[in-house]
N, C-alpha and C positions, 0 to 999 in steps of 0.2 A: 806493322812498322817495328824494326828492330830496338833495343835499348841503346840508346850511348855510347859511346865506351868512354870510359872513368881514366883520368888522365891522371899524373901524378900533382902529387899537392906542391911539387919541390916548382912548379911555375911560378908559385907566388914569389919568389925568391927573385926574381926578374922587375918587375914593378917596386919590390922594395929597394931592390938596388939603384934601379936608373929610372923610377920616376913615373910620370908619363907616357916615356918612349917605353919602357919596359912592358910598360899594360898595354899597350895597345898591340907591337911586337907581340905578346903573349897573349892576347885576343884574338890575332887572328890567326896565330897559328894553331891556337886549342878549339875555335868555336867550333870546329864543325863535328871534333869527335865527344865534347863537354861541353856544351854552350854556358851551361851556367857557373862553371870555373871561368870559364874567359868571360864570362861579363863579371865578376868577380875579383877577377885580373886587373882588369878594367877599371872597375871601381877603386881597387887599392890604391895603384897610378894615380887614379884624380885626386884620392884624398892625400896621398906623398907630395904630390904636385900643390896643392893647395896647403898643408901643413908648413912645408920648405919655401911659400911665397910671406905667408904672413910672417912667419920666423925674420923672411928678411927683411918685411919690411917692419918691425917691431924695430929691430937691429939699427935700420936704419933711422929711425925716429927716436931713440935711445940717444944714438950718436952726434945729431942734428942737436938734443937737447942739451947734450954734452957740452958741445960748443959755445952755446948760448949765455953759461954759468960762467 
């Protein structure tokens, strides 16, 4: 079975820009020559994805609290 082939690192650049859609967009285009970049990919998305939900919803609990005063 042949090795891999080693894809460039400049993919993660994708997921950090647009999220979710970027990682998985960069999942499946890298899996089949880097599997473990694209699930890596993958995983950055989820965690942009999940960092940028709680931000908003901090924000929004912030703001509700705001009103209250």
């Amino acid at each position: 079975m042949s090795e891999p082939q080693r894809r460039s690192k400049a993919w993660y650049v994708l997921p950090i820009i647009f999220g979710i859609i970027g990682g998985l967009v960069s999942y499946f285009i890298v899996k089949k020559d880097d599997p473990k970049l694209g699930k890596n990919c993958l995983i950055v998305g989820i965690i942009h994805f999940i960092i940028d939900v709680t931000i908003g919803i901090i924000m929004i609990m912030f703001s509700e609290f705001n009103h209250l005063m």
